[in-house]
N, CA, C and O atoms as a Maestro MAE file, in Angstrom:
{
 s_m_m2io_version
 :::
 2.0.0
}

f_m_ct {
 s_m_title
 :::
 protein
 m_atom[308] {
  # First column is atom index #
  i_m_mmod_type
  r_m_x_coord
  r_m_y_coord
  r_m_z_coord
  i_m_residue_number
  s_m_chain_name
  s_m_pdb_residue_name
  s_m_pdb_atom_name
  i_m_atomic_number
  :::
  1 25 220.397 84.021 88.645 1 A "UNK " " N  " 7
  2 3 219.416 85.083 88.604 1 A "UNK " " CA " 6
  3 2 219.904 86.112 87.590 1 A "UNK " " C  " 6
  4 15 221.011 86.619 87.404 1 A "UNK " " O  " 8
  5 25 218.691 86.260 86.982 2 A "UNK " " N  " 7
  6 3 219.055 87.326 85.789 2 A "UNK " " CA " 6
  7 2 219.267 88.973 86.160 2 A "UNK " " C  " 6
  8 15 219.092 89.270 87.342 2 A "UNK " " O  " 8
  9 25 219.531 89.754 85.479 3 A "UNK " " N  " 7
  10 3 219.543 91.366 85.962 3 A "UNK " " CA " 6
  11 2 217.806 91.758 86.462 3 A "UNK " " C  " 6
  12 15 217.359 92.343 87.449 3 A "UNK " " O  " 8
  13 25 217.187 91.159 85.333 4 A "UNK " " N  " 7
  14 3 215.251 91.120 84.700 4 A "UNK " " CA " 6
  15 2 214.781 90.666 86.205 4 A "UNK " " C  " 6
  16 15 213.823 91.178 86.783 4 A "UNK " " O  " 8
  17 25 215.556 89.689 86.718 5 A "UNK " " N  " 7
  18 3 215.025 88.807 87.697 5 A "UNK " " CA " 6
  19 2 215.285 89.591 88.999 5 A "UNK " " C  " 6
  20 15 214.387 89.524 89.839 5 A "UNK " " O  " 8
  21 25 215.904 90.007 89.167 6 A "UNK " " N  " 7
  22 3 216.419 90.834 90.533 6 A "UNK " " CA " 6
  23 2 215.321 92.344 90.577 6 A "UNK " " C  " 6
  24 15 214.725 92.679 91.601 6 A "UNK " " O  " 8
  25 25 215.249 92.991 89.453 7 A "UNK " " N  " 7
  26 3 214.397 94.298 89.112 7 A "UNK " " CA " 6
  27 2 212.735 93.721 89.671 7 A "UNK " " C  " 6
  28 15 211.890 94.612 89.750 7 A "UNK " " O  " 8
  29 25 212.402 92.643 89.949 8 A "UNK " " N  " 7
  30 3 210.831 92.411 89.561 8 A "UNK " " CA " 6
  31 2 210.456 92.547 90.528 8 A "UNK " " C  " 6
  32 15 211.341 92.583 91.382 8 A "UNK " " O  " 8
  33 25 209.012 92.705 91.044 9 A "UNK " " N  " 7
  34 3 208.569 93.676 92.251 9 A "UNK " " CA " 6
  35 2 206.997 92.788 92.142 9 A "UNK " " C  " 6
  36 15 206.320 92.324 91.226 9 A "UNK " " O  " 8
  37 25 206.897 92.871 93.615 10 A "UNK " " N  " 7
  38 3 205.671 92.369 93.837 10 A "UNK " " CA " 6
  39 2 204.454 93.050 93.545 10 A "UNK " " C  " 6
  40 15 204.353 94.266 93.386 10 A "UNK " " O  " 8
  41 25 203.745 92.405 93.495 11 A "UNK " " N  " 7
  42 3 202.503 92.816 92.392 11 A "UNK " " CA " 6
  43 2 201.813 94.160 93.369 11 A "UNK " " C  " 6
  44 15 202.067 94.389 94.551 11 A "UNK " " O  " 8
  45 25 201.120 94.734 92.693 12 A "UNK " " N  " 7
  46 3 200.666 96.641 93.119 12 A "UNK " " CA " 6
  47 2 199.656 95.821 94.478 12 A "UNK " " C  " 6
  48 15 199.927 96.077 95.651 12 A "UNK " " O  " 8
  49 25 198.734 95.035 94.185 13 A "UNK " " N  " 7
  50 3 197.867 94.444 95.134 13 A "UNK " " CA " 6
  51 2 198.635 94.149 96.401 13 A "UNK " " C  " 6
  52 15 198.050 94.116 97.484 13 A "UNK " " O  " 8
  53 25 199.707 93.970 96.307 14 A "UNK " " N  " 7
  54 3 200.460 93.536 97.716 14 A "UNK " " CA " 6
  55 2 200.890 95.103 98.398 14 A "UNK " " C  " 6
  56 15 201.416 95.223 99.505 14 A "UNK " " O  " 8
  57 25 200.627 95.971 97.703 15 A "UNK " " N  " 7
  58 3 201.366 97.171 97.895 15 A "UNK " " CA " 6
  59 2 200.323 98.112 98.696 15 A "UNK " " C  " 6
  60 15 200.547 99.101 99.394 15 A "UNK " " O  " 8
  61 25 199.107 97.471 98.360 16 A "UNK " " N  " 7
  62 3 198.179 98.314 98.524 16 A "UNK " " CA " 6
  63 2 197.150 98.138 99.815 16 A "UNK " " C  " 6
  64 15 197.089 96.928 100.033 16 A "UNK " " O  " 8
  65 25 196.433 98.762 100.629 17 A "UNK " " N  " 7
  66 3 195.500 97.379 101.440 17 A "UNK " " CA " 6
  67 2 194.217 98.277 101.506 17 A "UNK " " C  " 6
  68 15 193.906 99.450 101.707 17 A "UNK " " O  " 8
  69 25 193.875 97.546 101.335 18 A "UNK " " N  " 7
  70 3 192.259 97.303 100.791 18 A "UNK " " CA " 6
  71 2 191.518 98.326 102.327 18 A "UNK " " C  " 6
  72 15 191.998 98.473 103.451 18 A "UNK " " O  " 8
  73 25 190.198 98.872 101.722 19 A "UNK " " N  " 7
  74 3 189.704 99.430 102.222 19 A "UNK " " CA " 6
  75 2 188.595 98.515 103.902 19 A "UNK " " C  " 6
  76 15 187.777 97.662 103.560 19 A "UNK " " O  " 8
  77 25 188.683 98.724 104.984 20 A "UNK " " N  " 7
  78 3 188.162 97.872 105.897 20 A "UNK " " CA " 6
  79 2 186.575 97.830 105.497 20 A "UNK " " C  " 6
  80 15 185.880 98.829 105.309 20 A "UNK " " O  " 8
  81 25 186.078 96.260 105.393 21 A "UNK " " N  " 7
  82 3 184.944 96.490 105.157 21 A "UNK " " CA " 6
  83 2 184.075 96.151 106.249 21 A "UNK " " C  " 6
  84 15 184.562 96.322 107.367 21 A "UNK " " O  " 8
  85 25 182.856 95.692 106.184 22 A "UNK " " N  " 7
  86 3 182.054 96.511 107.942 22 A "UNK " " CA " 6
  87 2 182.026 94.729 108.240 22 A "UNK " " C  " 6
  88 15 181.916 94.476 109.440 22 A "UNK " " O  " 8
  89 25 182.105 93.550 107.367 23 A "UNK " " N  " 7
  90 3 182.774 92.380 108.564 23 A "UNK " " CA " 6
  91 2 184.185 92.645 108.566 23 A "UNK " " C  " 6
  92 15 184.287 92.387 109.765 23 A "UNK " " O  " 8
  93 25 185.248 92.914 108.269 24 A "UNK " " N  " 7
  94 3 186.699 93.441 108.656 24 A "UNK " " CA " 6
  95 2 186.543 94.073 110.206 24 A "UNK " " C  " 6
  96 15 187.223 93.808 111.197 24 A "UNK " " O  " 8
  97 25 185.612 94.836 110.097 25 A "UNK " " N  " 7
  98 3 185.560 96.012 111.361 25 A "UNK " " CA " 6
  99 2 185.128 94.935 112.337 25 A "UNK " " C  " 6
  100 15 185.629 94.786 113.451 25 A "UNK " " O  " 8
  101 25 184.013 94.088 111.749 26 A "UNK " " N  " 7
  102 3 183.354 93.587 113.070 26 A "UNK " " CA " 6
  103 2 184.015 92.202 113.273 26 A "UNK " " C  " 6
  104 15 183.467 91.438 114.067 26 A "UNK " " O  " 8
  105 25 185.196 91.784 112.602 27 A "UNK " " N  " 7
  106 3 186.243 90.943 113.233 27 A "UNK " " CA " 6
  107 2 186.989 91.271 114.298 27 A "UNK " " C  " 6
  108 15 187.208 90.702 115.367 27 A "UNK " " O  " 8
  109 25 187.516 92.779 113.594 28 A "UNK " " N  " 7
  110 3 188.215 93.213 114.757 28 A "UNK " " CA " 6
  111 2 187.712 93.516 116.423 28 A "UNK " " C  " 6
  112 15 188.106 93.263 117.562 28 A "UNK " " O  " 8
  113 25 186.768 94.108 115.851 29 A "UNK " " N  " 7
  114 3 186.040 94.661 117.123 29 A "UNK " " CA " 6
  115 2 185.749 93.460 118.332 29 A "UNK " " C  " 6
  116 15 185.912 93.637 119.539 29 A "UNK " " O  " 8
  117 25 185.355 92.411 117.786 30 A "UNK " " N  " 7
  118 3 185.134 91.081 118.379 30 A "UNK " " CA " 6
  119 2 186.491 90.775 119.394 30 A "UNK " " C  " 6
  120 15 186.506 90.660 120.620 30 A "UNK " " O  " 8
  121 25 187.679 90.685 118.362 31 A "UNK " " N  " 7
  122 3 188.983 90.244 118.653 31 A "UNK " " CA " 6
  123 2 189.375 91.454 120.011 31 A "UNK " " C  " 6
  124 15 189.450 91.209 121.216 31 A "UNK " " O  " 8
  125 25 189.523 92.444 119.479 32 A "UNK " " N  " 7
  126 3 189.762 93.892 120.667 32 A "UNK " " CA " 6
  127 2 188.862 93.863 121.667 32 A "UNK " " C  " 6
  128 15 189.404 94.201 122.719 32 A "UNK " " O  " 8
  129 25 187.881 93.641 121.777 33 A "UNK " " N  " 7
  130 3 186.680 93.781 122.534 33 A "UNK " " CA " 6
  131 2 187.124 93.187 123.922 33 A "UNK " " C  " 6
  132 15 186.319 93.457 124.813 33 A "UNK " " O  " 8
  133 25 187.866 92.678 124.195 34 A "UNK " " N  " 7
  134 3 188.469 91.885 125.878 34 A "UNK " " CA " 6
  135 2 189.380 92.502 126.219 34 A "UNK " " C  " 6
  136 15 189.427 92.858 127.397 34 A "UNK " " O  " 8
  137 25 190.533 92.887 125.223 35 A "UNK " " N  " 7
  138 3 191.622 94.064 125.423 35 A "UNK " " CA " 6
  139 2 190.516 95.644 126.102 35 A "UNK " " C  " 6
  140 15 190.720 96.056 127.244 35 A "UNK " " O  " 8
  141 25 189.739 96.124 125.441 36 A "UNK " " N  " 7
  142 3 189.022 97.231 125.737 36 A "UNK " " CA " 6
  143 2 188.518 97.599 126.834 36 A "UNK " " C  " 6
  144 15 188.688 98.572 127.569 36 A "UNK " " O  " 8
  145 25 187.640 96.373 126.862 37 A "UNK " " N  " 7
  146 3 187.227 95.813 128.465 37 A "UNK " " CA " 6
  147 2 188.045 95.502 129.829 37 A "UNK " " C  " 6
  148 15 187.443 95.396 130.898 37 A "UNK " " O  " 8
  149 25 189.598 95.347 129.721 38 A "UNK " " N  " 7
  150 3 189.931 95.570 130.531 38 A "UNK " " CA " 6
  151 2 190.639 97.061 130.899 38 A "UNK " " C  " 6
  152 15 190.753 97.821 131.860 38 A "UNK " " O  " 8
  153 25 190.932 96.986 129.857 39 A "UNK " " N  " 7
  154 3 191.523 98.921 129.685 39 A "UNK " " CA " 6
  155 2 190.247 99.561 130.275 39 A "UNK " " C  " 6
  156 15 190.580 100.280 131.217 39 A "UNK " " O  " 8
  157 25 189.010 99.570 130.091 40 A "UNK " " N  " 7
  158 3 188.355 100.349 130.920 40 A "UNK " " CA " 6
  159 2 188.135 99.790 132.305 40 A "UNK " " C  " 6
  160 15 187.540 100.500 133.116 40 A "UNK " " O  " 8
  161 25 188.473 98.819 132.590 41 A "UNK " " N  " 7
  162 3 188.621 98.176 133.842 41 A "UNK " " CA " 6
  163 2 189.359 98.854 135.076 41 A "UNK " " C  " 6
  164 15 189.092 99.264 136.206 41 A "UNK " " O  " 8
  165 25 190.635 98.715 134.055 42 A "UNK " " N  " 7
  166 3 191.829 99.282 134.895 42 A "UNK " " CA " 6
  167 2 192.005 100.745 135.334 42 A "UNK " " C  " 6
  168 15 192.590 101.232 136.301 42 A "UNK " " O  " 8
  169 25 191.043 101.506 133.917 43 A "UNK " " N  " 7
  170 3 190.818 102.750 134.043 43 A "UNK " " CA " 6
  171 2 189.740 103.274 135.202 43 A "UNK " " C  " 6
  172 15 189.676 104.414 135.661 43 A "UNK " " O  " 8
  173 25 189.186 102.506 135.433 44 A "UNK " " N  " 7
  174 3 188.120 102.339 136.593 44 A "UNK " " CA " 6
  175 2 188.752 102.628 137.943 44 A "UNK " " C  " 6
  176 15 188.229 103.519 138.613 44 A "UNK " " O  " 8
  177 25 190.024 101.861 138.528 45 A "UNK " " N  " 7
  178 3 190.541 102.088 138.773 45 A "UNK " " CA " 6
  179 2 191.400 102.499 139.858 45 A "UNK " " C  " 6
  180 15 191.709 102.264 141.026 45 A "UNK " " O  " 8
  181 25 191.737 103.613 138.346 46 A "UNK " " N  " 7
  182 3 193.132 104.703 139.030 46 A "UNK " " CA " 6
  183 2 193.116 105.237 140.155 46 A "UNK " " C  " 6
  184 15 192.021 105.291 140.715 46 A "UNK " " O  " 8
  185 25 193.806 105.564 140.556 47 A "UNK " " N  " 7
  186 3 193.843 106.813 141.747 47 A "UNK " " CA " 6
  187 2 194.194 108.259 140.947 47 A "UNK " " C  " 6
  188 15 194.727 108.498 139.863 47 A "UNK " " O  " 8
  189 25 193.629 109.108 142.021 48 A "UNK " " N  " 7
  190 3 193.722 110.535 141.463 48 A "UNK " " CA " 6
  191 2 194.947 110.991 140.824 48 A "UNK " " C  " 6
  192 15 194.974 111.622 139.767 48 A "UNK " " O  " 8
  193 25 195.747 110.718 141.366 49 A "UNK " " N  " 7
  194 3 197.193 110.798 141.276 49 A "UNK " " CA " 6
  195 2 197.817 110.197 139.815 49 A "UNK " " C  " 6
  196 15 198.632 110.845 139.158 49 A "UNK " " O  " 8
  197 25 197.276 108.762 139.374 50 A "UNK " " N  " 7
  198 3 197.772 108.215 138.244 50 A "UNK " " CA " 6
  199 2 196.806 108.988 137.067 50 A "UNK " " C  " 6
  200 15 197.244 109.335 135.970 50 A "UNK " " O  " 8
  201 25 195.467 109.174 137.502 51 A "UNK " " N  " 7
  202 3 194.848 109.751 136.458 51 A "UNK " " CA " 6
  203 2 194.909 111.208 135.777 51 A "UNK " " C  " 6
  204 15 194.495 111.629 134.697 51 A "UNK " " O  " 8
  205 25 195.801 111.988 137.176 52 A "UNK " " N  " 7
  206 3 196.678 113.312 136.970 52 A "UNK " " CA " 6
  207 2 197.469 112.540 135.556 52 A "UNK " " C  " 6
  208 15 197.331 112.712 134.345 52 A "UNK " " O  " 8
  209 25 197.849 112.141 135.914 53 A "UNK " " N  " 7
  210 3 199.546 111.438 135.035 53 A "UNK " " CA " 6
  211 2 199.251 111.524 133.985 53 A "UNK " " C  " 6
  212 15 200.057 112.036 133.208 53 A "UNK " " O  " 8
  213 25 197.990 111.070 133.508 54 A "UNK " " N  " 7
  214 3 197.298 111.019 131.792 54 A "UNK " " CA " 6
  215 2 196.599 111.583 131.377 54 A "UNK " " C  " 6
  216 15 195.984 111.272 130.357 54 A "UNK " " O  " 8
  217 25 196.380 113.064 132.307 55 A "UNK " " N  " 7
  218 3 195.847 114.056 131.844 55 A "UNK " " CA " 6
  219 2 194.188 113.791 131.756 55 A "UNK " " C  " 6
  220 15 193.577 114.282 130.806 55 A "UNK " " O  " 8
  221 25 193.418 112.941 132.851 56 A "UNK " " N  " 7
  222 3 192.127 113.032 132.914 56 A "UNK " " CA " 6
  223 2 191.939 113.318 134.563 56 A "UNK " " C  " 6
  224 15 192.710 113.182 135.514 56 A "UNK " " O  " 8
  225 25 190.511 113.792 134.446 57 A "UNK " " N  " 7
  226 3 189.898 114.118 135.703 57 A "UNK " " CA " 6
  227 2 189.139 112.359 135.765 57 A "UNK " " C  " 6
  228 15 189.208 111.515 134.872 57 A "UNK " " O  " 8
  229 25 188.271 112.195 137.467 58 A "UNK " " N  " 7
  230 3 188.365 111.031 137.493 58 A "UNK " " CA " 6
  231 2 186.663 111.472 136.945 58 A "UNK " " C  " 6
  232 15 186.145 110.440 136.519 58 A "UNK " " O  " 8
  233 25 185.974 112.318 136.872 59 A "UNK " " N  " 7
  234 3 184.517 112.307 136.042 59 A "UNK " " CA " 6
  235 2 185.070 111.593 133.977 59 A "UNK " " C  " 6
  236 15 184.534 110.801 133.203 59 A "UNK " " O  " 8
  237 25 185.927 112.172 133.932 60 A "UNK " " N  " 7
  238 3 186.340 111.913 132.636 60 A "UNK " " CA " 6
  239 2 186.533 110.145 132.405 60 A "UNK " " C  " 6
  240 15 185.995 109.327 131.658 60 A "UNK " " O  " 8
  241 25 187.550 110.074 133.425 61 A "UNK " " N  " 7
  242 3 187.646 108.241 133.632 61 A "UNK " " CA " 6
  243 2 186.725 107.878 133.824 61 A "UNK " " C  " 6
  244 15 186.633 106.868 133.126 61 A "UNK " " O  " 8
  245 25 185.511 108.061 134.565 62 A "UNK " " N  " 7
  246 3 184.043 107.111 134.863 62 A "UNK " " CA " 6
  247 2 183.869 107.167 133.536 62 A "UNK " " C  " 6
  248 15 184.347 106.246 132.873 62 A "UNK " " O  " 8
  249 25 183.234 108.127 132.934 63 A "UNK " " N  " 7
  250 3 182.548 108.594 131.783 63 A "UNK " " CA " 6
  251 2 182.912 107.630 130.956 63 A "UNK " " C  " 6
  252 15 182.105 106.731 130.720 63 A "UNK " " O  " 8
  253 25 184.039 107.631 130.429 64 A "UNK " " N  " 7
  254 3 185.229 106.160 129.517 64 A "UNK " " CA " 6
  255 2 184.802 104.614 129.855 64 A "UNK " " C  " 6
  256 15 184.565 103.610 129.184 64 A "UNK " " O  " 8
  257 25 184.827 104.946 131.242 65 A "UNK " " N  " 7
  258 3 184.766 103.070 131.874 65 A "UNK " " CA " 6
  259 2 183.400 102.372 131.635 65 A "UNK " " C  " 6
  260 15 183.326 101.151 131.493 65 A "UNK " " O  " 8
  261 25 182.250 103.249 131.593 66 A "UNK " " N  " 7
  262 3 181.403 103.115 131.812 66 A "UNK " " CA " 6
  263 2 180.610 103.132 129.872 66 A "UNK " " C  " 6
  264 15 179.441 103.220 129.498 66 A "UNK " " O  " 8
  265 25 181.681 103.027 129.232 67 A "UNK " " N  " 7
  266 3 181.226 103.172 127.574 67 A "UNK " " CA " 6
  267 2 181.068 101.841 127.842 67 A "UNK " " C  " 6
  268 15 181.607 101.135 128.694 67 A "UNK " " O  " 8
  269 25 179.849 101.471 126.578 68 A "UNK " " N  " 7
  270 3 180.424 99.832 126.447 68 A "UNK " " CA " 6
  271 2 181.179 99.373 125.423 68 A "UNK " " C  " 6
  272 15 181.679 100.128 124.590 68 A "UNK " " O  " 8
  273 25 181.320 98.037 125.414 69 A "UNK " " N  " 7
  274 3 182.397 97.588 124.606 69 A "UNK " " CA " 6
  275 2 182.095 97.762 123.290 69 A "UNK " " C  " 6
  276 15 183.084 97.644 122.567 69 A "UNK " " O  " 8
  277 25 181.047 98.008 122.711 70 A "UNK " " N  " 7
  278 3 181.324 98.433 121.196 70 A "UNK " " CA " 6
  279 2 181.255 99.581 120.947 70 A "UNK " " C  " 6
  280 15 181.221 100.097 119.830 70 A "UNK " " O  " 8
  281 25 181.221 100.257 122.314 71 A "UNK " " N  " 7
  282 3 181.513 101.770 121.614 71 A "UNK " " CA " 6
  283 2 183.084 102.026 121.980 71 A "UNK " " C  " 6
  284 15 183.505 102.661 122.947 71 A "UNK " " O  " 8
  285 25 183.729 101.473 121.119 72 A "UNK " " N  " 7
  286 3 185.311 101.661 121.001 72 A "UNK " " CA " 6
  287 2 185.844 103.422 120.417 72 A "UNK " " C  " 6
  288 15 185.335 104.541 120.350 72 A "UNK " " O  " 8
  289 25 187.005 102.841 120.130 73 A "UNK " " N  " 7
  290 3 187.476 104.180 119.471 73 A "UNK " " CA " 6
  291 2 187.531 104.265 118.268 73 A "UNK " " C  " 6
  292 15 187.556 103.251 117.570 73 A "UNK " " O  " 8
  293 25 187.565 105.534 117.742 74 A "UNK " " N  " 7
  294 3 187.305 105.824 115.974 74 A "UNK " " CA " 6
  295 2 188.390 104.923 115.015 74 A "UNK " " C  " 6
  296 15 188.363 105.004 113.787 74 A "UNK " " O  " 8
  297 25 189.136 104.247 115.587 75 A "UNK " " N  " 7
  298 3 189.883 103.636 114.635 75 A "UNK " " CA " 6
  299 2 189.085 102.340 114.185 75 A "UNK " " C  " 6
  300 15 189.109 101.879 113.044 75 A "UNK " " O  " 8
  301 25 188.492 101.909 115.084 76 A "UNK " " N  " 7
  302 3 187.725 100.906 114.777 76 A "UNK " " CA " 6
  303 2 186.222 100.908 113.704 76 A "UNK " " C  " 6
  304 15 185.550 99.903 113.472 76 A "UNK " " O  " 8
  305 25 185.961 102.229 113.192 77 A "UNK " " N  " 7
  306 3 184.745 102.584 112.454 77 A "UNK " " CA " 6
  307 2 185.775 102.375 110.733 77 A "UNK " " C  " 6
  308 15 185.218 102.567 109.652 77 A "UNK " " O  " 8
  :::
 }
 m_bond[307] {
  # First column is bond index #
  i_m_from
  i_m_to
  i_m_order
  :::
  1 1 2 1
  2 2 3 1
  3 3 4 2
  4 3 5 1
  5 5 6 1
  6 6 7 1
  7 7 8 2
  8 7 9 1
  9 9 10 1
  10 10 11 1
  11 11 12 2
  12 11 13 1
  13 13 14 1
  14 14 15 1
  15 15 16 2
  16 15 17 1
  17 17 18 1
  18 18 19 1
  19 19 20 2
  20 19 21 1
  21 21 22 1
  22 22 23 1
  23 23 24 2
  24 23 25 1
  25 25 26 1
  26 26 27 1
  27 27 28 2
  28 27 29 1
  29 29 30 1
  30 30 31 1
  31 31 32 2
  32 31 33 1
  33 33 34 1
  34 34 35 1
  35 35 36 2
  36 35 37 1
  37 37 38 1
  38 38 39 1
  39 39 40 2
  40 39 41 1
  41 41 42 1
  42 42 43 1
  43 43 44 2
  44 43 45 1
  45 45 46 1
  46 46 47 1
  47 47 48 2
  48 47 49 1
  49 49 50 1
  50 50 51 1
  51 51 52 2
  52 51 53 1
  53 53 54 1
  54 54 55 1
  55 55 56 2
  56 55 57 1
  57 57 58 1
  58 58 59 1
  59 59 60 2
  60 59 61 1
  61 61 62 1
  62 62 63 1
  63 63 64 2
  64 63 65 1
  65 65 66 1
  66 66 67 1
  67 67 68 2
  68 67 69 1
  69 69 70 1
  70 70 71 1
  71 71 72 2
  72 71 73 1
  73 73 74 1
  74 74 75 1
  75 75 76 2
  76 75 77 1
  77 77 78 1
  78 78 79 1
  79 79 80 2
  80 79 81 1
  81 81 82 1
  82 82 83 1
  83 83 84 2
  84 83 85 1
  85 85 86 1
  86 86 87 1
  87 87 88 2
  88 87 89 1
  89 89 90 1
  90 90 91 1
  91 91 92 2
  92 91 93 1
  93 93 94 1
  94 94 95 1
  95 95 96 2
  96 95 97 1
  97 97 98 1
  98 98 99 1
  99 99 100 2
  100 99 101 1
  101 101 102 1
  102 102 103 1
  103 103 104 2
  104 103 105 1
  105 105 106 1
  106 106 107 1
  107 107 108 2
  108 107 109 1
  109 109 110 1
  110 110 111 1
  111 111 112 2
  112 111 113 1
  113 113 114 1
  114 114 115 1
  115 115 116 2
  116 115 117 1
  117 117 118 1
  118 118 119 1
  119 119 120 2
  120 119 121 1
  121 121 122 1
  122 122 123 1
  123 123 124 2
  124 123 125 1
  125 125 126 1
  126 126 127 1
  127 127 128 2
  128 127 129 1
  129 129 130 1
  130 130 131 1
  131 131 132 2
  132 131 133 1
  133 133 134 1
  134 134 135 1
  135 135 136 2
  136 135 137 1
  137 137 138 1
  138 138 139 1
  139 139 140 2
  140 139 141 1
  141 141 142 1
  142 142 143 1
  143 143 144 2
  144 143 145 1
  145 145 146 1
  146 146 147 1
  147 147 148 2
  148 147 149 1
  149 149 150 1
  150 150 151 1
  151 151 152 2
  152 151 153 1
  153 153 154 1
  154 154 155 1
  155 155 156 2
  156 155 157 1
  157 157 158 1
  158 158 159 1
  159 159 160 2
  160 159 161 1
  161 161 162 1
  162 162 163 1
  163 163 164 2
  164 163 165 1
  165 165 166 1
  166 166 167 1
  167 167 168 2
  168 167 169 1
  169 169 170 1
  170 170 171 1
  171 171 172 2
  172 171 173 1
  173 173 174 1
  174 174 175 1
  175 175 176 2
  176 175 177 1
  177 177 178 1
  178 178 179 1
  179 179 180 2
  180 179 181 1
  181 181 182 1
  182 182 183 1
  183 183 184 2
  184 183 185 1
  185 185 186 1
  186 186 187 1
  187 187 188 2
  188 187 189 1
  189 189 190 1
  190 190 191 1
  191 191 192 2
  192 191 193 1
  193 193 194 1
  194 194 195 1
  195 195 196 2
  196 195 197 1
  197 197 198 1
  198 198 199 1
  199 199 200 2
  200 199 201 1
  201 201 202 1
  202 202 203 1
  203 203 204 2
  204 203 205 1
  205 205 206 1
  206 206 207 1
  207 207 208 2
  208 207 209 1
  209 209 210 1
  210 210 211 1
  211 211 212 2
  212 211 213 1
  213 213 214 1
  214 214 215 1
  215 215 216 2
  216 215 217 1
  217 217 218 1
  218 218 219 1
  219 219 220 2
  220 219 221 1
  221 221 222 1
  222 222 223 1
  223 223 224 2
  224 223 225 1
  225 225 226 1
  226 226 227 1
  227 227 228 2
  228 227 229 1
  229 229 230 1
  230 230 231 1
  231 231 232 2
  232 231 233 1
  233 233 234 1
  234 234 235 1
  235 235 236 2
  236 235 237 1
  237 237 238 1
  238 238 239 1
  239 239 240 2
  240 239 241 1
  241 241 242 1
  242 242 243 1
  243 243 244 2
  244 243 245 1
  245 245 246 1
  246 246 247 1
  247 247 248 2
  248 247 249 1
  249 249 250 1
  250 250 251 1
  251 251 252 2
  252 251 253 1
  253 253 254 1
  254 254 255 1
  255 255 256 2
  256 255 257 1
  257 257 258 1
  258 258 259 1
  259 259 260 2
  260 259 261 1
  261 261 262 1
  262 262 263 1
  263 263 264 2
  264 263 265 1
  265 265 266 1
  266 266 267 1
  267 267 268 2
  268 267 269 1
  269 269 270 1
  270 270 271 1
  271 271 272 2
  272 271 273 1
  273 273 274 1
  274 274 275 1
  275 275 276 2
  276 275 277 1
  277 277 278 1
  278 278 279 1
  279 279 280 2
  280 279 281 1
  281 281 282 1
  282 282 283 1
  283 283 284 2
  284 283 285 1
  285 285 286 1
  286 286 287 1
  287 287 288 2
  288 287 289 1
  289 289 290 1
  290 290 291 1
  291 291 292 2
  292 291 293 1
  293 293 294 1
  294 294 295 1
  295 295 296 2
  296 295 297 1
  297 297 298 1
  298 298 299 1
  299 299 300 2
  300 299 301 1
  301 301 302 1
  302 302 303 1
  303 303 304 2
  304 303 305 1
  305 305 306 1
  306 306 307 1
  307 307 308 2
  :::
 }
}
């Protein structure tokens, strides 16, 4: 291996990642969509006591459980 050869760097495209486009989103959303569904499941739930723990009231937890599954969270837009 040369000095040239050791210095060389993967191309800017590998460096970079591409902006999510709206089938990207709606891969994901598909894929997450059973994870979500049970997270509001479980959030369904809690007892008063665990839902103290995470800083919601249990009107707040219904409110959540009761979203549906494509209304996820903003990371997913």
């Amino acid at each position: 291996m040369t000095c040239v050869d050791s210095q060389m760097q993967a191309p800017a495209s590998l460096h970079t990642q591409a902006a999510p486009t709206r089938l990207g989103r709606l891969v994901r959303m598909v894929k997450d969509a059973p994870a979500l569904v049970r997270q509001r499941v479980a959030l369904r739930h809690l007892d008063d006591r665990l839902l103290r723990d995470i800083g919601l009231d249990r009107a707040s937890a219904r409110a959540e459980a009761e979203r549906p599954f494509w209304d996820g969270p903003n990371w997913w837009r």
